[in-house]
C-alpha positions in Angstrom: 15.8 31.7 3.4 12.2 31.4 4.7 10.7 30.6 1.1 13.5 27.8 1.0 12.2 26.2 4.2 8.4 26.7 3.5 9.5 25.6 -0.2 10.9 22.4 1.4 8.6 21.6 4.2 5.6 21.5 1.4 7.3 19.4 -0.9 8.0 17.4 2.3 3.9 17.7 2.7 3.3 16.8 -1.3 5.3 13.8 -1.2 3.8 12.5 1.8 -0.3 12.9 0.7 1.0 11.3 -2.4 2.0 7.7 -0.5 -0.9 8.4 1.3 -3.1 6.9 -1.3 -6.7 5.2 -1.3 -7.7 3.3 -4.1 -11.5 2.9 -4.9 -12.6 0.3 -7.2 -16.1 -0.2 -8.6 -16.2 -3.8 -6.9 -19.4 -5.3 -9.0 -17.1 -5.2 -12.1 -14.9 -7.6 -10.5 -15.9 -11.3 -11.0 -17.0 -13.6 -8.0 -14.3 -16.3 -9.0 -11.4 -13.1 -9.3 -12.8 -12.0 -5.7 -12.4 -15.5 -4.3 -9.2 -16.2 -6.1 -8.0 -12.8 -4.7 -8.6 -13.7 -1.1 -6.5 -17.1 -1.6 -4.2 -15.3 -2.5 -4.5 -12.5 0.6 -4.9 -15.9 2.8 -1.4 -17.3 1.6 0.3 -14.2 1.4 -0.2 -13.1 5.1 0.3 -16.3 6.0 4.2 -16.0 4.3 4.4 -12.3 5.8 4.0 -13.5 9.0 6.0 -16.4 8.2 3.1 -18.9 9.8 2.6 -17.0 12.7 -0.5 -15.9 12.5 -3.3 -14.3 15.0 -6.0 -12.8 12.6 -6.3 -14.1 9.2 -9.5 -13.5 7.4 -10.4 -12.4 3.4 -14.2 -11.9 2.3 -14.8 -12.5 -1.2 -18.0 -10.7 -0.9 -16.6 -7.4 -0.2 -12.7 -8.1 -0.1 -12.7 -7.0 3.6 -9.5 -8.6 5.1 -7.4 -8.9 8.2 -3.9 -9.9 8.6 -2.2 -10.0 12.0 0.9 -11.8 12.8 1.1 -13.3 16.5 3.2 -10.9 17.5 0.4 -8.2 17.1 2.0 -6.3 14.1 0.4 -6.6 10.4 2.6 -6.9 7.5 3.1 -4.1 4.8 0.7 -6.0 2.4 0.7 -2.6 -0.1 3.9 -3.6 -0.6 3.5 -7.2 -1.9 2.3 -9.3 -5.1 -0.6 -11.8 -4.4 -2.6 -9.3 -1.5 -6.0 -7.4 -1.6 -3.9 -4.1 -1.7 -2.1 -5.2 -5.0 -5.1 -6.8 -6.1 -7.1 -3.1 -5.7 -4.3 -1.0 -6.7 -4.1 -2.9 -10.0 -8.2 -3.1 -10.7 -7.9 0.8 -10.0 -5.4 1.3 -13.1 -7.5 -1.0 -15.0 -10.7 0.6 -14.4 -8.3 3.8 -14.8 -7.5 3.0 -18.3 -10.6 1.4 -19.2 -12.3 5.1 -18.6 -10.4 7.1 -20.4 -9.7 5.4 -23.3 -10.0 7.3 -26.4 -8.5 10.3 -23.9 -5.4 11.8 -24.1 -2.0 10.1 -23.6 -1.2 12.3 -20.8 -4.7 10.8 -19.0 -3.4 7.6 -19.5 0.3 8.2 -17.9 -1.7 9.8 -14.9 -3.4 6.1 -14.3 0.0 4.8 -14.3 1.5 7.6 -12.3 -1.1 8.2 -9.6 -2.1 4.4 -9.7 0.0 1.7 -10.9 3.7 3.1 -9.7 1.9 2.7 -6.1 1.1 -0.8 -6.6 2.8 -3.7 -4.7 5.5 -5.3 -6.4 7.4 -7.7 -3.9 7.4 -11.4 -3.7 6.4 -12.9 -0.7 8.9 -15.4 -1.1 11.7 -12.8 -0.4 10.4 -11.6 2.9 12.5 -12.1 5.5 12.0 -11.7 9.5 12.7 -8.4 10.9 16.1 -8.4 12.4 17.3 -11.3 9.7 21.0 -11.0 8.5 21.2 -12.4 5.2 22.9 -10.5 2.9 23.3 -12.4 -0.5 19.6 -12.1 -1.3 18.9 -9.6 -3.7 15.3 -8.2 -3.3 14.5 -6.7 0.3 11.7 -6.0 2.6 11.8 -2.9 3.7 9.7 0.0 1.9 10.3 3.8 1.0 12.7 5.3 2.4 11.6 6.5 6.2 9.1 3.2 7.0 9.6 0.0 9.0 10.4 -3.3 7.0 7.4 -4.0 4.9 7.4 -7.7 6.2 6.3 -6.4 9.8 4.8 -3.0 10.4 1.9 -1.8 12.6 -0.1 -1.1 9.9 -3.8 -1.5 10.3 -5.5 -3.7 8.0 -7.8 -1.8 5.6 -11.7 -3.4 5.1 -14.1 -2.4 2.3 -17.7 -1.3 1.4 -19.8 -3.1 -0.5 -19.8 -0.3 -2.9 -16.3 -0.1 -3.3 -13.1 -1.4 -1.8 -9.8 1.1 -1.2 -6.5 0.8 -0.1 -4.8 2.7 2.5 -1.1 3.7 2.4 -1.9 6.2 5.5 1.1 4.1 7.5 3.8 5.4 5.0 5.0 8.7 5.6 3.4 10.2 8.8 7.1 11.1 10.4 7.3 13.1 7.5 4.3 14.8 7.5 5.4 15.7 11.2 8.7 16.9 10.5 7.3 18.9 7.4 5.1 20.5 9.7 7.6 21.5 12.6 10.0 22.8 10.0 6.6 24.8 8.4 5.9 26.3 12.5 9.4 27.3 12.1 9.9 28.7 9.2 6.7 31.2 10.4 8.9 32.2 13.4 
């Protein structure tokens, strides 16, 4: 019974540090015009997230630092969308990824798309909708993996960059599990 809960309260654990992903990019093999292009982007896609009701909005092309805050003090879950510096990151991480191990082994190649680009954003702005909006006929959604706020408004911080290198954080998804996975650990010990 004990190996069963410790069993479960580490796959609890795995799953968690596995959202929990930051993806590092070599920044200097991205183009100025992609970085500028990029932080467009960012700017029009918090500005949708937050459905024009913004406090912070701000993208560097220099470094792809960026902060989005809606008025009402929350920031969006921008991993979770097309068109932001996350998804922009996430998917100049799988390219580098591949780039580096080509010529490797297939299985190297499936672990860029496993550990990199199944984490990438892949919503459309377009389809957010305001938390506590009833519409039921539309048939994408905001809200993320199972056990985190909408992905349209969360308290998520916004993530900033190096110059060397600019990584996502995903540290907002998951951290109730990782505290129930450890209670149920403390127990299990008992």
């Amino acid at each position: 019974m004990r190996q069963s809960i410790l069993f479960a309260a580490l796959s609890a654990v795995a799953a968690v540090v596995a959202q929990n992903q930051n993806f590092t990019i070599d920044i200097s093999k991205v183009s100025p015009s992609t970085k500028s292009a990029w932080c467009n982007a960012q700017f029009n896609s918090c500005g949708a997230l937050c459905f024009g009701s913004l406090k912070k909005n701000d993208c560097q092309a220099s470094d792809l630092t960026y902060e989005c805050v809606c008025s009402n003090g929350t920031a969006p879950g921008l991993d979770y969308y097309l068109q932001t510096i996350p998804t922009f990151i996430c998917n100049e991480a799988f390219s580098q990824c591949t780039q580096e191990r080509q010529g490797g082994s297939a299985a190297e190649l499936k672990k860029c798309t496993t550990d990199i680009r199944d984490n990438c954003g892949t919503l459309d702005t377009a389809d957010a909708k305001p938390e506590g909006s009833d519409d039921s006929d539309d048939k994408a959604t905001t809200t993320g993996p199972s056990g985190t706020q909408g992905a349209a408004e969360t308290n998520a911080p916004s993530t900033s960059t190096s110059q060397a290198a600019a990584p996502t954080n995903f540290a907002q998804i998951g951290n109730g599990v990782a505290a129930v996975a450890a209670g149920v650990f403390a127990a299990a010990l008992l």
